[in-house]
C-alpha positions as a printed Julia matrix, in Angstrom:
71×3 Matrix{Float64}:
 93.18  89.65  111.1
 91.58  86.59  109.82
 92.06  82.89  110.81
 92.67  80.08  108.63
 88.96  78.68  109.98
 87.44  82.37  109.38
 85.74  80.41  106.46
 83.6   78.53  109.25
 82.12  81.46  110.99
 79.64  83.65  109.56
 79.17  86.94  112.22
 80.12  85.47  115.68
 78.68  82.14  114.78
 80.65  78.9   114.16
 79.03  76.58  111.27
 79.81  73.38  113.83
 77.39  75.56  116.56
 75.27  75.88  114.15
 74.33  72.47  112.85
 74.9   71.06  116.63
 72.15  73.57  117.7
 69.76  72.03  114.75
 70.59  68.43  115.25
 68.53  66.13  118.27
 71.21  64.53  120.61
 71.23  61.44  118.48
 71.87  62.96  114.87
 74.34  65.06  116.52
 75.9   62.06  117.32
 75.4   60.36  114.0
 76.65  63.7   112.58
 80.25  63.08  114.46
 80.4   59.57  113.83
 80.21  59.98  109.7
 82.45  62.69  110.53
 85.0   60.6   112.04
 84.57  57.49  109.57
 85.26  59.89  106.34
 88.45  61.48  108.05
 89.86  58.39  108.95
 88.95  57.41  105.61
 91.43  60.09  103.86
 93.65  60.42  106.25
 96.35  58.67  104.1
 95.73  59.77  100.74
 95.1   63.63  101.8
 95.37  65.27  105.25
 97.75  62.89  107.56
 98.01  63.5   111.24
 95.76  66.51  110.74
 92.52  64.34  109.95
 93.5   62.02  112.65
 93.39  64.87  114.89
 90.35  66.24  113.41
 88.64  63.14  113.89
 89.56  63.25  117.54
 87.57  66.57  118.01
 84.33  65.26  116.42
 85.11  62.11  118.66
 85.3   63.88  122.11
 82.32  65.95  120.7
 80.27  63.37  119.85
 80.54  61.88  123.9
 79.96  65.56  125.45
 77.18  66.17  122.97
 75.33  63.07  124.52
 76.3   64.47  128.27
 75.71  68.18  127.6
 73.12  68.24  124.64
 75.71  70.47  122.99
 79.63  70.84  121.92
């Protein structure tokens, strides 16, 4: 059965795992915060409350990244 994020994973790895594992601490963190600036951006003209939520995750990420050095 495949998930509608099955286009993220390649094998058991996640593309987000991926690029947090290749980024330092602080372009992990500058990675989330262009994140969250382009889906606020859109988030009336395409994707809603979805990229309002999705912003949320890179949010949250972006302070445990700092804490844990990863996601």
């Amino acid at each position: 059965m495949t998930s509608p994020n099955d286009h993220y994973r390649q094998g058991d790895i996640e593309c987000i795992d991926a690029i947090r594992a290749a980024l330092t601490d602080e372009e992990w963190r500058g990675f989330c915060k262009g994140s969250i600036i382009g889906y606020v951006w859109r988030e009336r003209h395409k994707g809603g409350d979805e990229d309002l939520i999705k912003s949320q995750d890179f949010l949250r990420w972006a302070v445990a990244g700092k804490a844990e050095g990863k996601r």
